[in-house]
N, C-alpha and C positions, 0 to 999 in steps of 0.2 A: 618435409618433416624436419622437426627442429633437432639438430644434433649438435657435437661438441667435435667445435672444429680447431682447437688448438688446446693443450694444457702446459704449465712449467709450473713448479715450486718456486714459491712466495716468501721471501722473509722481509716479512714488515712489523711492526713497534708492540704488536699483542701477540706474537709469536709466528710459527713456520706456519704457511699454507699450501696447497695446490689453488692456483688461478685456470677455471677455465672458461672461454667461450663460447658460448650455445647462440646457433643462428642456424636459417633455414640455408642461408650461402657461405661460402666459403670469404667470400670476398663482402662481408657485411660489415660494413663500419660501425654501429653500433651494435652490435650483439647484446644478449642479458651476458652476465658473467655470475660466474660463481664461486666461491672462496670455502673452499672444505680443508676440516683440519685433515691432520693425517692416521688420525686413529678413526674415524666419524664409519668406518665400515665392520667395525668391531664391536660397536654398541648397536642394543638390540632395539632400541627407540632413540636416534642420533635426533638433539637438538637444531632444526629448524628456524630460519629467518627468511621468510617473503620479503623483501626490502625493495619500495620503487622509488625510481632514482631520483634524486632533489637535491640539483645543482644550487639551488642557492643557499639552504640549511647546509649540506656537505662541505660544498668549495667554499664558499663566502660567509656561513657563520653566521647566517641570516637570523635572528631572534623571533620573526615570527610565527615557526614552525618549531618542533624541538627534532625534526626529521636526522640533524649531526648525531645528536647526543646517542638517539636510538640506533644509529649504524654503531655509533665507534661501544655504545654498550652490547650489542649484540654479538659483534667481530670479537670483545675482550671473553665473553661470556661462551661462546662457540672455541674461542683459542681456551682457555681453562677446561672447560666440558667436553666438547668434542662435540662436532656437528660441519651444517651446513649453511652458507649464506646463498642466498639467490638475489642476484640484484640485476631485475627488472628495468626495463629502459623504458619507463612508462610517467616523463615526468608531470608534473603538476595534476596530478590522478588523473593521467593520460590525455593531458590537451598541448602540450608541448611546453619548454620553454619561452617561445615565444607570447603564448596565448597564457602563459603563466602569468609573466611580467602584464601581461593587459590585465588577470585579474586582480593585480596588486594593487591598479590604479583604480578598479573598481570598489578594494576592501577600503581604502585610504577615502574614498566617497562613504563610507559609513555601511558599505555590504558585507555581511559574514562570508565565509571562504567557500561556502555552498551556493550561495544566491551569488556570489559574481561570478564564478563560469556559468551557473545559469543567464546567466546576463547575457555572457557572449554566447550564447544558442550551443551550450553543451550540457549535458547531465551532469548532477550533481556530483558524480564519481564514474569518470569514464573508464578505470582502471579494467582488466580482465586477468585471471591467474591461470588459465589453461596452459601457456606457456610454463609455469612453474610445474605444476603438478607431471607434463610428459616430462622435463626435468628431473625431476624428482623417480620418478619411474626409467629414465632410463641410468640411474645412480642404484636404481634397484633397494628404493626405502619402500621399507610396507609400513610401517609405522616409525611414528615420527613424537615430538615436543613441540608443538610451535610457541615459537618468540613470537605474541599479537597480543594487541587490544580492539583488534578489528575483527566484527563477528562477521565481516565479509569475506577475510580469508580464511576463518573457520567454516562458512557456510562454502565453500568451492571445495572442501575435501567430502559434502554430501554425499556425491553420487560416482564419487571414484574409488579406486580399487586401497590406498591407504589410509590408516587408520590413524586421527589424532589420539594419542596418549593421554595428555595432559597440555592446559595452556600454560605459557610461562612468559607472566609479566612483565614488557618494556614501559615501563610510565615513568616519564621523566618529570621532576618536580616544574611547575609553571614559572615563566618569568613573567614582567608587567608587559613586555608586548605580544606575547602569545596568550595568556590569561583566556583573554575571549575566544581565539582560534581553537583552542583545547577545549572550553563550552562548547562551540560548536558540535567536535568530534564527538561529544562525551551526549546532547541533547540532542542531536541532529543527525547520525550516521551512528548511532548508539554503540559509541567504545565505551570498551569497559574501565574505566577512568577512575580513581577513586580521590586523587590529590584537587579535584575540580568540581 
């Protein structure tokens, strides 16, 4: 069962947090991790962020996804409001980094960012939130705000025990190299996108 095997308080550039690790072992080198403010247990619907992980938008700045901007707006928005971050270890919509970098060289062949992991014999969105949500229940939220555009993590709170609120908007304006990567999201895996 997934539990929280380490916590400390956090001060980083959008204010104080607790950091903690959730993994099924103690001994898990990547764990999800989670960044809560320190009020998020006082509000009666704490603002929410599914966030899964994307070393190249994150660490490197990467222009073809806007995956940076939507953490570091979520973390600033969650540090002012008060909430929750969950950051899933599920990168490239759960085919790895390695199998990421292969579908770059796929999208750069002229494939949208769905048809090349289908390429490489994976589904269009391998991600899963079950992880989050026993998360979420062992923080002891029954209702929540989520930061999404994606009616995928609003559909995984269907058939569980908490209740979305309200959605709350991460859309980050388009640059020229993700322009079409965001079409996709917005025509193809239907977010709910309005700048595209």
């Amino acid at each position: 069962m997934i539990t929280e095997q380490a916590r400390v308080q956090l001060k980083t550039a959008y204010g104080v947090f607790h950091l903690s690790a959730f993994s099924n072992d103690a001994n898990d080198p990547m764990p999800h991790l989670v960044i809560s403010s320190e009020n998020y247990q006082s509000l009666l619907s704490p603002n929410v962020r599914i966030h899964s992980e994307c070393i190249t938008g994150e660490l490197f700045k990467s222009e073809r996804c806007e995956c940076g901007q939507q953490l570091d707006y979520a973390l600033d928005y969650i540090a002012k409001h008060g909430g929750i971050l969950i950051y899933l270890r599920q990168e490239g919509r759960g085919i790895g980094i390695i199998n990421k970098i292969k579908a770059y060289v796929e999208q750069d062949l002229g494939y949208d960012t769905a048809e090349a992991n289908k390429r490489l014999g994976f589904g269009y969105d391998d991600r899963k939130y079950d992880d989050a949500l026993t998360i979420l229940e062992h923080l002891k939220v029954k209702r929540l705000n989520l930061l999404t555009n994606n009616p995928d993590k609003m559909n995984a709170f269907s058939k569980g025990k908490i209740t979305i609120e309200k959605r709350i908007p991460v859309e980050i304006p388009p640059n020229q190299t993700n322009e079409a990567y965001l079409k996709t999201k917005k025509d193809f895996f239907g977010h709910l996108l309005n700048s595209i």
